[in-house]
C-alpha atoms as one frame of an Amber mdcrd trajectory, in Angstrom:
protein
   0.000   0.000   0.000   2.231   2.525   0.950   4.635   1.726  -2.475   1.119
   2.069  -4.365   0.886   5.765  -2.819   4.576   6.861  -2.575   4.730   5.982
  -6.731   1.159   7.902  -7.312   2.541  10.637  -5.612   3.343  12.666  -8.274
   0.199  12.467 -10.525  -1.792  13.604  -6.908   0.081  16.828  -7.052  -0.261
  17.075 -10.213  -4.157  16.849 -10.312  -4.039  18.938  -6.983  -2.635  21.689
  -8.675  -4.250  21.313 -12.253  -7.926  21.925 -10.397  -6.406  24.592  -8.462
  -5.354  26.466 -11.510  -8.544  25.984 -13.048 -10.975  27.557 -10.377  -8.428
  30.667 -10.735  -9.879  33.372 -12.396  -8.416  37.217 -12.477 -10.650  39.871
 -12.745 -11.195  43.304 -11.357 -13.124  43.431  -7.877 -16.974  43.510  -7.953
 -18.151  46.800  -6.727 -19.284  47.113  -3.193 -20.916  50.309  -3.210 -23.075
  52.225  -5.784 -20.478  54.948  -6.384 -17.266  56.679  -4.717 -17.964  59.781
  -2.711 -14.995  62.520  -3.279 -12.871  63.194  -0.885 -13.810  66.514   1.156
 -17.166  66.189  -0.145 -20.496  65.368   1.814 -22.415  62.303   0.355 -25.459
  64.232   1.853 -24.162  66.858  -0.916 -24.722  64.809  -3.806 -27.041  65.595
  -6.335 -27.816  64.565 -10.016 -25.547  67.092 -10.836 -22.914  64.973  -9.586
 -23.992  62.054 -11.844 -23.602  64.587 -15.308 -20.553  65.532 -17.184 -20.545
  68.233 -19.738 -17.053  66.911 -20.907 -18.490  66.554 -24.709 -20.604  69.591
 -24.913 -18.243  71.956 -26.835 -16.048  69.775 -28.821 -15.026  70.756 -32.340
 -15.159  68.619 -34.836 -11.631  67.077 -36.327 -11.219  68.656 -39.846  -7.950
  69.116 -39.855  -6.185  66.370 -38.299  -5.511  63.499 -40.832  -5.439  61.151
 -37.439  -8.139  60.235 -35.431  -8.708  62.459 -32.589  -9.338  61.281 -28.898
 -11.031  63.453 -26.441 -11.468  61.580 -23.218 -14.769  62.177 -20.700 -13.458
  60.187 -17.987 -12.104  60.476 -14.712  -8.670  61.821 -15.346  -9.093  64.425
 -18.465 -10.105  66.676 -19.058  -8.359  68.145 -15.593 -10.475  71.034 -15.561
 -13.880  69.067 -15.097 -12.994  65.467 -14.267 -15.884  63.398 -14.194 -15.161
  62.239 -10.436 -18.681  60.333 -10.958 -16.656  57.050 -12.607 -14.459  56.879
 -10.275 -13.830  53.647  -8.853 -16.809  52.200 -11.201 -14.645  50.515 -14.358
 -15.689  52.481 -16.663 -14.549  54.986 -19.535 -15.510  57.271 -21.895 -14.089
  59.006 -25.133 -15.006  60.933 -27.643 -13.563  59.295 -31.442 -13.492  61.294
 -34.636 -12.154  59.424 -37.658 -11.539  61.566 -40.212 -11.638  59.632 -43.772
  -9.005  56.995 -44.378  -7.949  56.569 -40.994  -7.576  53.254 -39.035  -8.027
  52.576 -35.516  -5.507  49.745 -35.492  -6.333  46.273 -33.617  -6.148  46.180
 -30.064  -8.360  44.979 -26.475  -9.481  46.416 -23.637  -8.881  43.486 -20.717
 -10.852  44.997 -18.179 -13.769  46.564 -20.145 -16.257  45.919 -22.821 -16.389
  49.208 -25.139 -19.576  50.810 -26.602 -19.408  52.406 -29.761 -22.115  55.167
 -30.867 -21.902  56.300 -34.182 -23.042  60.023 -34.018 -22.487  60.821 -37.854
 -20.978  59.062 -40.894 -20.318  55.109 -41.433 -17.628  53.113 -39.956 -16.328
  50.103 -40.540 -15.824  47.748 -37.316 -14.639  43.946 -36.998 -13.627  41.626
 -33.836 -12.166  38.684 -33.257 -13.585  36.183 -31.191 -11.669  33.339 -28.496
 -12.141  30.693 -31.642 -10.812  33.395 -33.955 -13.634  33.985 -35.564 -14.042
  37.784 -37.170 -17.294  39.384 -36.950 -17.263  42.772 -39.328 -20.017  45.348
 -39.805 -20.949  48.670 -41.496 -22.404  51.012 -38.345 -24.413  53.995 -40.067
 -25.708  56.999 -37.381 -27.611  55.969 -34.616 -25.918  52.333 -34.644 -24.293
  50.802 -31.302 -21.889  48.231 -31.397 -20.592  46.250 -28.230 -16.849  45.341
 -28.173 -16.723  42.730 -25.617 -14.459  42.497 -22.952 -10.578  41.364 -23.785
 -11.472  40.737 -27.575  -9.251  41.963 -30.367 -11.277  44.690 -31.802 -10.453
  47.542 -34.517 -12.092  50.359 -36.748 -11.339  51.699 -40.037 -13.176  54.688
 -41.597 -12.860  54.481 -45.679
């Protein structure tokens, strides 16, 4: 018996670790509260004011740029009005303009499915799935498209 167990040894590590490995999973931390109060400032204070950001309001459009343009809404930029309202929640926003001919090369986002909303124009968008499958389609104005989470994604304006 205890030759039977010293030579099986081994494999029982082995499948010890393999189904440890396998119930690992890395992720960010679910939330545990509906949003982040601000330092110095009152929860009590909070009002759906809080909750807006007029980040987007005034933005020009990109006519003269060759390159796509970026203007973030988020948390850190723009510094003057940060929209402290994301904080802590995993999320991002941004502002694209893809001026014609211009590529929005492939690349992921591992922590965060993206949203795309197609304010004017057509755009061209594809994906790549876990099997490697590509999904491609034509968004017109009005059209959403969901990136998912940690899938190679990209854009190209023609």
């Amino acid at each position: 018996m205890g030759r039977f167990l010293h030579s099986s040894f081994p494999l029982l590590v082995f499948v010890a670790v393999a189904l440890t490995f396998q119930s690992l999973q890395a992720s960010d931390p679910e939330l545990t509260k509906d949003f982040q109060v601000p330092a110095g400032m009152n929860a009590a204070d909070i009002d759906g004011k809080f909750f807006t950001s007029e980040a987007l309001k005034n933005v020009t459009p990109n006519t003269a740029s060759p390159f796509a343009t970026v203007t973030t809404a988020n948390l850190v930029a723009p510094a003057k009005a940060p929209f402290l309202a994301v904080d802590g929640l995993g999320v991002s926003m941004a502002l694209l303009q893809y001026p014609p001919g211009t590529v929005n090369p492939p690349h992921t986002h591992p922590r965060g499915t993206e949203l795309l909303y197609i304010i004017e124009g057509t755009l061209d968008v594809g994906l790549v799935d876990t099997t490697n499958k590509l999904f491609t389609n034509t968004l017109y104005k009005g059209d959403i498209f969901a990136f998912p989470k940690g899938l190679v994604h990209f854009q190209i304006i023609c």
